[in-house]
C-alpha positions in Angstrom: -32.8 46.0 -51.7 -33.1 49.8 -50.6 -29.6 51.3 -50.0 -30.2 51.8 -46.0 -31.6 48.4 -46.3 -27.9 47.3 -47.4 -26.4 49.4 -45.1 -28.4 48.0 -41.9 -27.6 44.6 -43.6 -23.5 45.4 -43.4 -24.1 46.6 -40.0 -25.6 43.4 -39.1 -23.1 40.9 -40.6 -20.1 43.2 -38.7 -21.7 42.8 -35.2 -22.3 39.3 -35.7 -18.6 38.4 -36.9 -17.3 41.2 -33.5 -20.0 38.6 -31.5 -18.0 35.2 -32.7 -14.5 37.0 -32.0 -15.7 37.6 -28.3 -16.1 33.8 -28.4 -12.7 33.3 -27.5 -10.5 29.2 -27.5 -11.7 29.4 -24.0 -14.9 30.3 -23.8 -15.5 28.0 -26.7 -13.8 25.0 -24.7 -16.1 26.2 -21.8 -19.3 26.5 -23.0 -19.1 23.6 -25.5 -21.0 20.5 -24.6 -18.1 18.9 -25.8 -15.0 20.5 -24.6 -12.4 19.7 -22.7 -13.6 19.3 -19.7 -16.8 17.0 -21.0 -14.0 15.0 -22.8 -12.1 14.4 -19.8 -14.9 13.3 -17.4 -16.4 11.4 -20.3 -12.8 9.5 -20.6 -12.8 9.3 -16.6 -16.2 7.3 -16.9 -15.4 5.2 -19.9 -12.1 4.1 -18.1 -14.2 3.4 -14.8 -15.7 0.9 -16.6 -13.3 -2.2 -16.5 -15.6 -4.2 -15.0 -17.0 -6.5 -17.3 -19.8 -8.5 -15.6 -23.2 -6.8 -15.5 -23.6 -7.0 -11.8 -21.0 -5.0 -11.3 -20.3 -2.8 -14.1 -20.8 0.3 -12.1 -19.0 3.6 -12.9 -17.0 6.3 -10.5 -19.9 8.2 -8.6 -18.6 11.4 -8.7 -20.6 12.7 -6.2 -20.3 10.1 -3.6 -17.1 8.6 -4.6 -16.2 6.6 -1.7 -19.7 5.3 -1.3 -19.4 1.6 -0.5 -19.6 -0.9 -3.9 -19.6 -4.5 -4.9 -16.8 -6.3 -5.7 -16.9 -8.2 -9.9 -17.5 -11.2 -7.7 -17.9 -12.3 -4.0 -14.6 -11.4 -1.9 -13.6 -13.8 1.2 -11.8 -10.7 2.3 -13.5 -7.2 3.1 -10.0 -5.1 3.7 -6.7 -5.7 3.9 -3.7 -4.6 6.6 -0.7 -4.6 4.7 2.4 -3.9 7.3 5.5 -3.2 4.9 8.7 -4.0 6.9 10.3 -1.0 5.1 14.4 -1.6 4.4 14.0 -5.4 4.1 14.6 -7.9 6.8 16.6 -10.6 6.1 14.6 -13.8 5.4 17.9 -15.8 6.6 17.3 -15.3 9.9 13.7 -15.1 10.0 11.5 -17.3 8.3 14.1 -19.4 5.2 15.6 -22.4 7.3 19.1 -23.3 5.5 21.0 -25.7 7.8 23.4 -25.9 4.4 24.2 -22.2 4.4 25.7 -22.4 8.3 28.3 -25.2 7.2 29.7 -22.3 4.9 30.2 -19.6 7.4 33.3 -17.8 6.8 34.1 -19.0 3.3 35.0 -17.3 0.4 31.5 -17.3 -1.8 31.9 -18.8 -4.9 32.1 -16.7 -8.5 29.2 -18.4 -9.8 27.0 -16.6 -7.3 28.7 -12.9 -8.3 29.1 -13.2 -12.0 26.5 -10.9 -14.0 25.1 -9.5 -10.5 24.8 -6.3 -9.4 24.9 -5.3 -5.3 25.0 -2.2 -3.0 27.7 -3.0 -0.8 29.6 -6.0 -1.9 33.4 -5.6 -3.2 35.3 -8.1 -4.3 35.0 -11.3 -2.7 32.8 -11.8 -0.2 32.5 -14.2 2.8 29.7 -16.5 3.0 27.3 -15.6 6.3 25.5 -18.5 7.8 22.2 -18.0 9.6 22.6 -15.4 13.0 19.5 -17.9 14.1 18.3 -20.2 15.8 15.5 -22.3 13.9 12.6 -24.8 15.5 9.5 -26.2 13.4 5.9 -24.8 15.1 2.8 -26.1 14.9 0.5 -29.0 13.6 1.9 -27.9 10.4 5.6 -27.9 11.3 6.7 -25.0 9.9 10.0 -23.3 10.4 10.7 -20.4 12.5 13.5 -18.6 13.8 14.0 -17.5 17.1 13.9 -13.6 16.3 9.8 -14.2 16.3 8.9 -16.6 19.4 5.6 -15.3 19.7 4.5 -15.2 15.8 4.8 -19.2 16.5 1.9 -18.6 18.6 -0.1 -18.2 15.3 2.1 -20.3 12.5 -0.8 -22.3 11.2 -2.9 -19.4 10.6 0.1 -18.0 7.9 1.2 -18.3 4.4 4.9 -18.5 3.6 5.5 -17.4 0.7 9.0 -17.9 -0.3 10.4 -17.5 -3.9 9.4 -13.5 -4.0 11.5 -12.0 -6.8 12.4 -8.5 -7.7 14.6 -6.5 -10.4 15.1 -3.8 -8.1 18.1 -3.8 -5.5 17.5 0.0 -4.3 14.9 0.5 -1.8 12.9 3.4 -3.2 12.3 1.7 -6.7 11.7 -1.5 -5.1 9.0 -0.2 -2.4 7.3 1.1 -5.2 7.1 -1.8 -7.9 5.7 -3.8 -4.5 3.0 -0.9 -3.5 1.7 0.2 -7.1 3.2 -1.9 -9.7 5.7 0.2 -10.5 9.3 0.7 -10.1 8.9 4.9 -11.0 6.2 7.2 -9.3 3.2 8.6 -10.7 1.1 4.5 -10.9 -1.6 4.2 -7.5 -0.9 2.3 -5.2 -2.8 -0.7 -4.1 -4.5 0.5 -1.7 -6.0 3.5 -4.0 -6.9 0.7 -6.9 -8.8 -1.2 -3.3 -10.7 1.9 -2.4 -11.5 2.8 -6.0 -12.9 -0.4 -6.3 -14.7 -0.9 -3.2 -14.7 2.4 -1.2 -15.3 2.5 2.4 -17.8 1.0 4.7 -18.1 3.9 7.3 -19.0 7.0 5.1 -17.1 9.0 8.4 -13.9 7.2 7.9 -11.5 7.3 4.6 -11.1 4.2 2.5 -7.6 3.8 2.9 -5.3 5.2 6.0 -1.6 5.1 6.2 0.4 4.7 9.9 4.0 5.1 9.9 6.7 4.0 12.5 10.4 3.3 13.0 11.0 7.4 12.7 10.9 8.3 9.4 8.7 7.4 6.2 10.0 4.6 4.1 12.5 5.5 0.9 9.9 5.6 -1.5 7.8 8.4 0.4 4.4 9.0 -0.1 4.0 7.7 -3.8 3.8 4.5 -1.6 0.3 5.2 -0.9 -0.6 8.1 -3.4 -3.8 8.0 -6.2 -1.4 8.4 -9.1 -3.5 8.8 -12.2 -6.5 8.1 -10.2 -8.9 10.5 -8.5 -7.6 11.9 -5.1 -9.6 11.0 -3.1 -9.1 7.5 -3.3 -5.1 8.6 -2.1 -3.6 7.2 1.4 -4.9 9.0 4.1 -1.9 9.2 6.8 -2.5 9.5 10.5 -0.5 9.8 13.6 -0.4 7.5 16.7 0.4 10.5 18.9 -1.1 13.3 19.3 -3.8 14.7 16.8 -3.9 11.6 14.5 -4.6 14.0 11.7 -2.9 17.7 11.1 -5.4 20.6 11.7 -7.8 18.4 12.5 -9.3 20.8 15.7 -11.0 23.7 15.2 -9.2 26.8 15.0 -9.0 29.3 18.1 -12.2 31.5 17.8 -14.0 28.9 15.6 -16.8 25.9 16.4 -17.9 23.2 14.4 -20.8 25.2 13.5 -18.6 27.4 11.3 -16.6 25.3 10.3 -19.2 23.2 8.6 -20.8 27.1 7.4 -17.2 27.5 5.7 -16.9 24.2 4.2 -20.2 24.7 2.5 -19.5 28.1 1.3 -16.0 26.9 -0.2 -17.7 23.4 -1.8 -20.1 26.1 -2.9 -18.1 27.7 -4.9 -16.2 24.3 -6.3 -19.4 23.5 -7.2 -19.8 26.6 -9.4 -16.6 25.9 -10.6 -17.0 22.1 -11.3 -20.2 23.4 -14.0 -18.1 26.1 -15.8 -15.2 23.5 -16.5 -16.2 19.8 -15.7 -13.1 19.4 -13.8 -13.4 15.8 -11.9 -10.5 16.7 -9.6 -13.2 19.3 -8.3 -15.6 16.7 -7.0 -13.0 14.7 -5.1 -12.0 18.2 -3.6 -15.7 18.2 -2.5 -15.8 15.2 -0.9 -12.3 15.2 0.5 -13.3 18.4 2.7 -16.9 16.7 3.2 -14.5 13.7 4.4 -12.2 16.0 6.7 -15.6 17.5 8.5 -16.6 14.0 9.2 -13.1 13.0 10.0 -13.2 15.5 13.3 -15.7 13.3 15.4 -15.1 9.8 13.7 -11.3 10.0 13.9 -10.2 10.8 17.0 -12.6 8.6 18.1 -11.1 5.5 16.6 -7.5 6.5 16.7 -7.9 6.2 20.6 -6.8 3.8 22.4 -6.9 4.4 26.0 -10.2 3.1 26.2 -8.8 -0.7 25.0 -9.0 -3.2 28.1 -5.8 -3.7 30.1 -5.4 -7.6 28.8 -5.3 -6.1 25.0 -2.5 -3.7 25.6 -0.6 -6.4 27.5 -1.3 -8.3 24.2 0.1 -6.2 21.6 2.3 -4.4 24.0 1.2 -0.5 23.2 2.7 2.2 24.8 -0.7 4.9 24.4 0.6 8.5 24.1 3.5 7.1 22.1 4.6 7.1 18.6 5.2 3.3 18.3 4.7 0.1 16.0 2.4 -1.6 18.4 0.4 1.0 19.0 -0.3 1.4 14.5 -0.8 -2.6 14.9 -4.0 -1.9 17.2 -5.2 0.8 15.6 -5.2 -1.2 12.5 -7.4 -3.8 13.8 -9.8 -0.8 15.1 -9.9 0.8 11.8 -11.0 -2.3 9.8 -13.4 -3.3 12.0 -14.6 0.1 11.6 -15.3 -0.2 7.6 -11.5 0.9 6.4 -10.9 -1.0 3.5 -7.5 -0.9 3.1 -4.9 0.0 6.7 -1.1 0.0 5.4 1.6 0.1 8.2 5.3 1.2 7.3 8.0 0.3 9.9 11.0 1.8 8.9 14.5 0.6 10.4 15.0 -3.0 9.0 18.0 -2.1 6.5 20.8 -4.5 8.3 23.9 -3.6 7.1 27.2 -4.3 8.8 28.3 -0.7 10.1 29.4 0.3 13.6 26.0 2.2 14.4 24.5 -1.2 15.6 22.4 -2.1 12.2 23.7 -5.4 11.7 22.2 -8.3 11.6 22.6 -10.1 14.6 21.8 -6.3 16.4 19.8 -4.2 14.7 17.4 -7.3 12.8 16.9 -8.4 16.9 16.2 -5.5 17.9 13.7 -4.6 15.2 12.1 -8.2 15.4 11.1 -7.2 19.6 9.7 -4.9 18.6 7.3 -6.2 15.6 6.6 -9.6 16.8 4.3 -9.1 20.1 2.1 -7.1 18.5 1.8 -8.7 14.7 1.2 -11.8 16.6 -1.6 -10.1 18.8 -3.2 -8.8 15.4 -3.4 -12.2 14.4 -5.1 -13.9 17.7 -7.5 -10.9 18.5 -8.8 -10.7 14.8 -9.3 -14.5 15.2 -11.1 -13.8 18.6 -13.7 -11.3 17.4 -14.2 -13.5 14.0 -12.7 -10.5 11.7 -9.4 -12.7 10.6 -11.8 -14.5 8.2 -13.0 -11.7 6.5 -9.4 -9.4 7.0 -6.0 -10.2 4.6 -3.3 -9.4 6.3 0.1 -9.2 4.2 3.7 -9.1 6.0 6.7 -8.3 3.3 9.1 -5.9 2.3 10.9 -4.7 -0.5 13.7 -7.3 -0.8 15.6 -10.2 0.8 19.1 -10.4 1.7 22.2 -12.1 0.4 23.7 -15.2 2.0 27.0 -13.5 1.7 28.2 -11.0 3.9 28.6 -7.8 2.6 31.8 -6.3 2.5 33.2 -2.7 1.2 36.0 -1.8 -0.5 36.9 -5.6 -0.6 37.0 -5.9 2.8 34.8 -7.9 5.2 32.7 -5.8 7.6 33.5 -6.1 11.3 29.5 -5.8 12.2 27.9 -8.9 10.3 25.7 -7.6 7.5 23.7 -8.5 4.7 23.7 -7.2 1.1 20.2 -6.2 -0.7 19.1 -9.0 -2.7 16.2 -9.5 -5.1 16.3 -12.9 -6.3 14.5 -14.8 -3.4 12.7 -13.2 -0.3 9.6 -14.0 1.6 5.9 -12.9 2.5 3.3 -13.9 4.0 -0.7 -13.7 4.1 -2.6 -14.7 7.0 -7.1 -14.4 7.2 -9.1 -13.3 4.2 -9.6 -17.0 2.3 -5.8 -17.7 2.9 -4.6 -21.7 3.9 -3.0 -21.1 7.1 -0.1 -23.5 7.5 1.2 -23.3 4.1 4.9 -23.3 2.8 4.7 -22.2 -1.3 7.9 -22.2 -3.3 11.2 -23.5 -2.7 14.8 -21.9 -3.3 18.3 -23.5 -3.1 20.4 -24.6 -0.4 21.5 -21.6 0.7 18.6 -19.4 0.0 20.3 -17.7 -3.1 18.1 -18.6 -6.1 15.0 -19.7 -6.5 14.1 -23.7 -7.8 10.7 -23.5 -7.8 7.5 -21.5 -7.5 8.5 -18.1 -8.7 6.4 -15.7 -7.3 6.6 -11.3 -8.6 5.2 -8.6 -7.1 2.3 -8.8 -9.7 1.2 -12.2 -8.2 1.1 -11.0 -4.6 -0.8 -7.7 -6.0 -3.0 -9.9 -8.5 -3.7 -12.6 -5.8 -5.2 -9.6 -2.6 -7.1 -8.6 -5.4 -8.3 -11.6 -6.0 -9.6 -12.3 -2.2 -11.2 -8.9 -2.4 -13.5 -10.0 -5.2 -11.5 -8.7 -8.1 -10.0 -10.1 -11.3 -6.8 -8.4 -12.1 -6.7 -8.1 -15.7 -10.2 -6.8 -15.8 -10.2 -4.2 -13.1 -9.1 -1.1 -14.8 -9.2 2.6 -15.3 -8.6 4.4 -18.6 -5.7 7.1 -18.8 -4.0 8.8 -21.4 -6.0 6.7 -24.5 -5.5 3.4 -22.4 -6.7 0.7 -19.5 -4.4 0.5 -17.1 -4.0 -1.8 -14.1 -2.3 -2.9 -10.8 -0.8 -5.4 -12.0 0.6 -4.2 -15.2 0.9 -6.6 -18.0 1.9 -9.6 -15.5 0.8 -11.6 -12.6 -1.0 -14.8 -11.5 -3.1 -15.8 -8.3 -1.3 -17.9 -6.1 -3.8 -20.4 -5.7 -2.0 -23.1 -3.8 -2.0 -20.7 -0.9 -5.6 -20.3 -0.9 -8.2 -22.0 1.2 
């Protein structure tokens, strides 16, 4: 080899080691076939794929992700309206008959029943609180009912009792959470994101899963309650307004018409788009389709979320106040939204946390006044879905957090002047109604007094594992892969209740 043939070789080898420093960790991770980004989506599609029968083993569709799918197996429900009584009602006076517990009104409770416990308000020693009730039995099935809910008596043998609920959780946040997404701690999705995962939505103009709130505030646990956790976005809780615009933003700006609106959206998806190739983010396609959802969402949801155009005889039924911010007004647009293709409608009431203070939350004041203004319209749900054929083919859920003690709470060691109850985890009640469920059915049994449970334990896991279950899904198979495992709703627990199940 010539001596300017060596040179030119030198001059080569140089240039070609300056070329692979230019190939920066970054550019590297970019343009590799297998970088990060490929890794990621490649995990996000391996962990799609709990489903283990062939028929319907199918994977997230990134580009249509809330496209409508089959469930592993055939459903008797197609969605779900979960109302969350959020601050936790008092089973006592609502649903647990305990003609035992009014013979020991006044008395001192006994140590057995505060030794190794732990409670928010109770000091010392309590006094034991009969029922601030009135119960009668309803129906060809008999069932007990307290006066607090006349008209839900109207629509007893269509409902599930379930009565030996059970949490570890005594605080409201931790506890609304462990009953929403399985966990006590934030960051798991809640059911209603594993549902739309799972199933997606029927109207391709309408989210999967919408959120109405009522009672003044958002419950304890806030928004986790109905967040995507670990799972794509765009299966999150979409939460709308009974007043007003049902969504923020919703309108078009001053100066702009849909026409440009839909010109922007395109130009910004545009550029996602760009941005989804150069790093194989996943987050960017649900950011796609969550501003190809809020387009649609301007003509579909106003639409829906209106109802001034309902019949006179169906707001006398459920008792709406239209152009208010109300419970019964959420309760009717529930039922429109289902039978509109939502999946998944979750109400929050918040208010129901009865506790003996001066402000007019006890028991036998605030629990009345909260049950006015819950039962019309939960009972209405019940007989219109019936009426138009959709209570078949719609679970509704009624629960809460927790139950309440059969003592009276008392601070400081003293007995309360305003009769409350104490949180209380051991026993509390839900109930299912539609979707496959035996209507006129009492499961589990607790003591006397409504204190511990004897039989038929029942944990959040089995209510989670059993709505699942009447959506077409088998809890321990339906999973999603995150952070080098499957993870689902239900944990590592639950059961379906089958006795309640027609």
């Amino acid at each position: 080899m010539t001596k300017d043939e060596l040179h030119n070789d030198r001059l080569q080898s140089e240039a070609a080691h300056v070329q692979m420093q230019m190939h920066t960790r970054r550019h590297f991770l970019k343009e590799s076939a297998f970088g990060l980004g490929a890794l990621a989506f490649g995990s996000l599609l391996s962990g799609c794929g709990g489903r283990k029968t062939d028929s319907s083993n199918h994977l997230f569709d990134p580009v249509h992700p809330l496209a409508a799918k089959p469930p592993m197996f055939p459903g008797k429900a197609r969605a779900v309206i979960y109302i969350h009584m959020a601050g936790a009602p008092s089973q006592l006076e609502l649903f647990s008959y305990k003609p035992e517990l009014a013979k020991l009104d006044g008395l001192d409770c006994p140590p057995s029943l505060l030794e190794g416990k732990k409670f928010a308000f109770i000091r010392g020693v309590p006094k034991m609180l009969g029922p601030q009730a009135k119960f009668r039995q309803h129906g060809q099935s008999g069932l007990w009912l307290s006066d607090n809910l006349p008209h839900l008596a109207n629509a007893i043998d269509d409902i599930a009792f379930i009565n030996t609920v059970t949490t570890d959780q005594f605080n409201h946040a931790p506890a609304q959470l462990l009953m929403n997404t399985g966990s006590a701690r934030s960051g798991r999705p809640s059911i209603g994101s594993w549902i739309t995962y799972g199933l997606g939505t029927e109207n391709k103009n309408l989210p999967g899963f919408v959120v109405l709130t009522s009672g003044g505030n958002n419950p304890d646990g806030g928004k986790s309650l109905w967040g995507s956790g670990f799972l794509p976005s765009v299966y999150q809780g979409v939460q709308c307004r009974s007043e007003g615009d049902p969504v923020l933003f919703i309108a078009d700006p001053g100066g702009m018409n849909r026409d440009i609106r839909k010109a922007s959206i395109d130009a910004i998806n545009e550029v996602n788009r760009e941005e989804y190739k150069a790093y194989n983010d996943p987050e960017i396609l649900s950011r796609i389709a969550q501003y190809e959802m809020a387009y649609k969402m301007q003509i579909s949801v106003p639409e829906v979320m209106n109802i001034n155009d309902e019949p006179k005889y169906i707001h006398d039924m459920y008792g709406t106040r239209p152009g208010e911010a109300c419970f019964a007004n959420n309760v009717l647009l529930a039922r429109k939204l289902v039978e509109k293709g939502v999946r998944f409608v979750q109400l929050f009431d918040w208010g129901w946390d009865a506790h003996g203070d001066s402000a007019g939350n006890a028991v036998d004041i605030g629990l009345v006044n909260k049950c006015r203004q819950v039962d019309k319209p939960v009972t209405a749900l019940l007989l219109d879905l019936k009426q138009r054929g959709l209570l078949d083919e719609t679970l509704v859920v009624w629960g809460a957090e927790f139950g309440r003690t059969p003592m009276q709470e008392n601070r400081d060691g003293k007995t309360m002047a305003f009769k409350g109850r104490d949180h209380h985890g051991d026993a509390f009640t839900v109930w299912m109604a539609g979707g496959g469920v035996k209507g006129g059915t009492s499961y589990g049994e607790t003591d006397e007094i409504g204190y511990s449970i004897v039989e038929g334990k029942t944990e959040a896991f089995d209510i989670q594992a059993t709505i699942l279950n009447q959506l077409g899904f088998n809890h321990e198979q339906f999973t999603y892969e995150f952070q080098g495992r499957p993870f689902r709703l239900t944990d590592v627990g639950g059961k379906v209740i089958h006795d309640i199940l027609a």
